[in-house]
PAKEKOL-326598 format. One record per residue: residue in three letters; x negated, y negated, z of N, C-alpha, C, O in turn. Coordinates in steps of 0.05 Angstrom, whole numbers, plus 5000, padded with zeros to 4 digits. Atoms other than C-alpha are relative to their C-alpha. Last residue first. Layout:
BEGIN
alaXYZXYZXYZXYZ/...
***
This chain:
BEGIN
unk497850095004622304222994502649975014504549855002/unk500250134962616904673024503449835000505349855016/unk498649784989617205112955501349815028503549835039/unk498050035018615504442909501750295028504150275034/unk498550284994609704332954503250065002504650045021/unk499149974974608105032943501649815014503549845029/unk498449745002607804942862501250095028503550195029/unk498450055005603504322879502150125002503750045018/unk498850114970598804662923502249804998503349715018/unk499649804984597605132858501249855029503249945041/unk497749845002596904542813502150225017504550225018/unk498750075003591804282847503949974993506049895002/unk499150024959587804902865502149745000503649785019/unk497849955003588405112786500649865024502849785030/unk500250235023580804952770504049965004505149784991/unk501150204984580105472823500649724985500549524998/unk497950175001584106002798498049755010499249695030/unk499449945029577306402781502649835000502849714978/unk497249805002575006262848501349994974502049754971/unk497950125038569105872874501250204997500950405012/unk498949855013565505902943501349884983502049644980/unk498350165006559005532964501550304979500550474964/unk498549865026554106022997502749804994504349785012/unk498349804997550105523049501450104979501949934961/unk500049794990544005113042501350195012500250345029/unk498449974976547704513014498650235022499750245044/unk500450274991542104402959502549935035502349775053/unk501350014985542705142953498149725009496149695022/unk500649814970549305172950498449945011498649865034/unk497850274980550704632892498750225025496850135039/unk502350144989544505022861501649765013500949545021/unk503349924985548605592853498649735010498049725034/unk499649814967555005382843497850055008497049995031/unk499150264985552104862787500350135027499050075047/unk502450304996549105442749500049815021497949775034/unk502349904978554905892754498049865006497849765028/unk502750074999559805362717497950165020496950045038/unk501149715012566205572739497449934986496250114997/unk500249744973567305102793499950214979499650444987/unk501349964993567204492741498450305013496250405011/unk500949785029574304502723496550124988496050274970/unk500850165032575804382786499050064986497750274985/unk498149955015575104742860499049764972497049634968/unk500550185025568704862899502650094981503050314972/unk498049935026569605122971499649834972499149584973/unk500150225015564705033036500750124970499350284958/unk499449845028565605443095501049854972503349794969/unk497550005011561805183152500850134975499350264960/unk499149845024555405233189503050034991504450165007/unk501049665001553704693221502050124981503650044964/unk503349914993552103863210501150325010499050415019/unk501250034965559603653220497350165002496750305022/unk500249714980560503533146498550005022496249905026/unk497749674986564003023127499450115007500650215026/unk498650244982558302343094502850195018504150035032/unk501449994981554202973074501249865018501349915042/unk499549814983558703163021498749985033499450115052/unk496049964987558602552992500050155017500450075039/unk500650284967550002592990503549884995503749675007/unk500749994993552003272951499249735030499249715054/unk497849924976556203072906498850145034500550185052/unk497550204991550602592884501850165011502350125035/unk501150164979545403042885501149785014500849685036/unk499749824976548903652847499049805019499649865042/unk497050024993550903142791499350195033500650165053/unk498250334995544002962781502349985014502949815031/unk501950084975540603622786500849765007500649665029/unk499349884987545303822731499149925031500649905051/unk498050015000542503352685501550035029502049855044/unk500450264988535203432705503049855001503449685018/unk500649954964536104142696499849745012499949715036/unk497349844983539304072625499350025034501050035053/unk498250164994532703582614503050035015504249915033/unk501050254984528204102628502549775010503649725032/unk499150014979531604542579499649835032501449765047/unk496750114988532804112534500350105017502150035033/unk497749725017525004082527502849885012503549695027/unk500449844981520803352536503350234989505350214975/unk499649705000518903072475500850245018500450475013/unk503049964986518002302498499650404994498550555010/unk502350145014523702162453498150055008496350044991/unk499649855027528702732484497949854983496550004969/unk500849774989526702352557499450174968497150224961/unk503650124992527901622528499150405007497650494990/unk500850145026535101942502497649975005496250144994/unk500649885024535802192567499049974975496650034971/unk502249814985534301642614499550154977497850104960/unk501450075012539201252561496650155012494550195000/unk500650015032543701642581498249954987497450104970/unk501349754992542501602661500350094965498450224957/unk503350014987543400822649499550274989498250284968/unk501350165026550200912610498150055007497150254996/unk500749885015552301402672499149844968498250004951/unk498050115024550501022728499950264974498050424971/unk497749854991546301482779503249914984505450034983/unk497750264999538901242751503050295006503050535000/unk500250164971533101722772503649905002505449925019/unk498050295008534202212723500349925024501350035044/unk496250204995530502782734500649844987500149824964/unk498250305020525603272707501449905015503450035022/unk501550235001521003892737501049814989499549744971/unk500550064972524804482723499449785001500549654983/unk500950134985529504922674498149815016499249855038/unk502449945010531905602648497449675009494949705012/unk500549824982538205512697496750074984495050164999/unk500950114980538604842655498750185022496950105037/unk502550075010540705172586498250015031496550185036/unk502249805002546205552620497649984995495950155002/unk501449924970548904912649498850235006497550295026/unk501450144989548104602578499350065031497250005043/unk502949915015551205172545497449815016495249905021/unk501049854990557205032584497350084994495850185011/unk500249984974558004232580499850325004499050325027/unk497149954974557404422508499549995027497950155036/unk499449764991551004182474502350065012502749925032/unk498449805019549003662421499550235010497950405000/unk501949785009544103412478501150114982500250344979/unk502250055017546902742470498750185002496650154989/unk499150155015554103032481497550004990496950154971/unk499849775020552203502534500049854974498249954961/unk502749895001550302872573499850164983498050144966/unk501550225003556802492566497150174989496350184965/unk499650075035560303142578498349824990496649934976/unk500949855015556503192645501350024964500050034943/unk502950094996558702492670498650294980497750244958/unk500350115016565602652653497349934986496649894963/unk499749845031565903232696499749854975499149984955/unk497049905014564302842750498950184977496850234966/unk498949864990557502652790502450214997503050405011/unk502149684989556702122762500450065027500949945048/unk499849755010563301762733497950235007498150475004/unk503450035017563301122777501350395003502450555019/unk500850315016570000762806497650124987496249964975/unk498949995032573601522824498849674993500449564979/unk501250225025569401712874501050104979500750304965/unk499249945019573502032936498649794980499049544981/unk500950175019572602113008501350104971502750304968/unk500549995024577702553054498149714988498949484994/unk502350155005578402733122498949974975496950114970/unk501350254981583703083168497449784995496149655012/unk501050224999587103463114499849815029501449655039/unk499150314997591603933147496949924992495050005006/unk497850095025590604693134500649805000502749804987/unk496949855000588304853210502049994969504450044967/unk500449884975581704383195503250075003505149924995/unk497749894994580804113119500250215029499250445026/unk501249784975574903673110503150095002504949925003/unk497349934977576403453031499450105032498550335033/unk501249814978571103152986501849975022502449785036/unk499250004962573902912923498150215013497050415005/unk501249764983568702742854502149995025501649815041/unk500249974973572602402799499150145008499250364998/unk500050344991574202252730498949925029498349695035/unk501350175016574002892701498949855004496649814996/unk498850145019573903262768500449924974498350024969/unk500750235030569903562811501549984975501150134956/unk498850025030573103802875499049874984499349624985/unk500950085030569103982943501550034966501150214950/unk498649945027572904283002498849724978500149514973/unk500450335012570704243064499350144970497950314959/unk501150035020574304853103498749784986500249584989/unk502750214988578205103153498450094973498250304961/unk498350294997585805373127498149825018498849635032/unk500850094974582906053092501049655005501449494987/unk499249934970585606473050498949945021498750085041/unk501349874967581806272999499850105027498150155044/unk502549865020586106072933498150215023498250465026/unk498549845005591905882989498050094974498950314966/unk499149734975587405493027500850304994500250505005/unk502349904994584805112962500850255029500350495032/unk501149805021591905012939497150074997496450194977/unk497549885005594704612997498850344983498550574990/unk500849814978587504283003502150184998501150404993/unk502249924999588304022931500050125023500150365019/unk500649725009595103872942498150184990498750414984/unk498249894993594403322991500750324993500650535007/unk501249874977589503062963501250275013500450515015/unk500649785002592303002901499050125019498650375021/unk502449955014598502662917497750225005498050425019/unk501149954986605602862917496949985002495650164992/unk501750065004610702612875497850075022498349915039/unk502750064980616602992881498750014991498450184973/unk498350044983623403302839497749825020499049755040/unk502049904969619803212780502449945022504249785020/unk498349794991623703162710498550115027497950355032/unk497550204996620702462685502050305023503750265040/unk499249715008612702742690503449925013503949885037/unk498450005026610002072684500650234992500250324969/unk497850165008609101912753500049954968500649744957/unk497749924983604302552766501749804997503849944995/unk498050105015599002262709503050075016505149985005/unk498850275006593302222757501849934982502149694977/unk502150075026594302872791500049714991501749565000/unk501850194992601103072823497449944985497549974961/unk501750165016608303322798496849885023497349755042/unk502050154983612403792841498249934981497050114970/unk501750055019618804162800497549755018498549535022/unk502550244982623304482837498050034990496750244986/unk502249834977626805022789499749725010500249534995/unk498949814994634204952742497450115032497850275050/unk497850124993632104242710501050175017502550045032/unk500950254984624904482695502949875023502849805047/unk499850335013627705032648499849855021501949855033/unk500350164979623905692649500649754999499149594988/unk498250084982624106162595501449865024503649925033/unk500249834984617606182568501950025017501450005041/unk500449735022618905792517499250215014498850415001/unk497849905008622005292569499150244982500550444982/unk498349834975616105242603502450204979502750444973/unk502349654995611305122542501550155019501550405021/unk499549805027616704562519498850295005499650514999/unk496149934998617104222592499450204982499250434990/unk499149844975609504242595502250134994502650374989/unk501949815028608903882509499950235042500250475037/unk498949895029613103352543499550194996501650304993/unk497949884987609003192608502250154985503050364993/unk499549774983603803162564501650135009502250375005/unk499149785021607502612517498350275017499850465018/unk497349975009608302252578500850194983502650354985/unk499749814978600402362602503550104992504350334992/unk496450044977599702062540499950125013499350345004/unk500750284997591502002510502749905010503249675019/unk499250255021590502692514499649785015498349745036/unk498350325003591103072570500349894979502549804973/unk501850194998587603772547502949755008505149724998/unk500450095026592104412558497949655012497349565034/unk502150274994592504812628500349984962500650174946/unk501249965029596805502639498549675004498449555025/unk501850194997598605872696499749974976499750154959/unk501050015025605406442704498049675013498549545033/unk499349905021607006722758499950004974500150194958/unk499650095023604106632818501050064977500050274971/unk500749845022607306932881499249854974501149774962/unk501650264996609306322940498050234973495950144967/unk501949784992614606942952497449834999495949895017/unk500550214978619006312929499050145017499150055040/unk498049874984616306502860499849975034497749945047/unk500949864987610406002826502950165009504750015002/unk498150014994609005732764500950165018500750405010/unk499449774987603105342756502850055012504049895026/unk497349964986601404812710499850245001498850404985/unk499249674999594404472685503050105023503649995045/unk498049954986593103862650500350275011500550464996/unk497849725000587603662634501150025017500649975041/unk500549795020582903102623500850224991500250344971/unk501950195029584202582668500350124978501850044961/unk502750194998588402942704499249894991500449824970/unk500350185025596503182703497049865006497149655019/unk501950194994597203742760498749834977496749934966/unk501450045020603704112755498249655006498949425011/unk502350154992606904542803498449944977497450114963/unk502350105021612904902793499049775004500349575011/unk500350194991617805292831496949904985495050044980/unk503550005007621805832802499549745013501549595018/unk501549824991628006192829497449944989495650114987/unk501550005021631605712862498050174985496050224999/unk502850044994636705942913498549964973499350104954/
***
């Protein structure tokens, strides 16, 4: 019998691997940045395993994310959908759900009923709304995507009409010239990305009360949770593995085998 199974979710922007026991127990988690090779990622995985005793060749190994075909030692390609709900269930113990992931590159929105995907969108052709989109922004505020979602809770009155992210830049920029504060603007940021995942979210959910999940590297961001909620008007949950839920429904994948 095998005794590790490993799940590794290659994104835009990071990578993150989970290693799980066939108790479905985690064991070890870890995440580094992508880079500019998913290949040499996949590389620089193997090595972190192995130094941790664990050789790829000896466990089931489940690759998904957008670099999942360049991880050479995978037993299975699995996509992310797929293991996004996988590993949202199993974060939440629960197998009903619409499941919100932000991304680098991407916003998904998952309806998950009994643990089966039965309904997925996904914007990956335009960056707002993503994780990318807020870097961008942090950037010309010379602020860290976190500082910026603490700035914003301070806050009010601002948007950004435009939903491109060049456009919604130059919003800024014009905004920072007309004097207006950062924090202002941090709220006008934020208020962006919550409005777009938001009119996604709408195109899934059956109009009542449901239980609505936020995974990605995003989901820790209090700021965002919050006023993702209360533009949803219900408690949106997040989870300290959450940024992992990929990975994690990988690692199970790999158990199912």
């Amino acid at each position: 019998m095998n005794k590790y199974f490993i799940g590794i979710d290659i994104g835009s922007t990071c990578a993150k691997t989970v290693v799980m026991n066939h108790e479905k127990e985690i064991l070890h988690r870890f995440l580094q940045p992508t880079g500019w090779s998913s290949v040499d990622t996949a590389k620089q995985i193997q090595e972190t395993l192995m130094e941790k005793g664990i050789l790829p060749e000896e466990s089931v190994v489940v690759a998904t994310g957008y670099g999942r075909v360049s991880v050479p030692y995978t037993a299975k390609c699995v996509t992310e959908i797929t293991c996004h709900a996988k590993g949202a269930c199993y974060i939440h113990k629960n197998e009903n759900m619409l499941l919100i992931d932000i991304g680098g590159q991407d916003t998904k929105i998952i309806r998950i009923e009994n643990g089966m995907v039965t309904d997925f969108l996904m914007n990956d052709k335009c960056s707002a709304g993503t994780g990318r989109f807020l870097e961008v922004m942090a950037n010309t505020l010379s602020l860290t995507p976190q500082d910026l979602c603490e700035l914003a809770a301070k806050g009010s009155g601002t948007s950004i009409s435009s939903m491109c992210t060049v456009f919604a830049e130059s919003e800024v920029i014009s905004l920072i010239g007309r004097g207006e504060s950062r924090e202002n603007i941090a709220f006008a940021v934020i208020d962006s990305i919550v409005q777009k995942v938001v009119s996604q979210a709408a195109r899934l959910t059956n109009g009542q009360e449901e239980c609505i999940c936020l995974t990605g590297g995003l989901c820790d961001y209090s700021y965002l949770k919050k006023s993702l909620g209360e533009s949803l008007k219900t408690d949106v949950l997040t989870d300290t593995d959450g940024r992992y839920a990929g990975a994690i429904g990988a690692a199970i994948a790999a158990i199912t085998i």
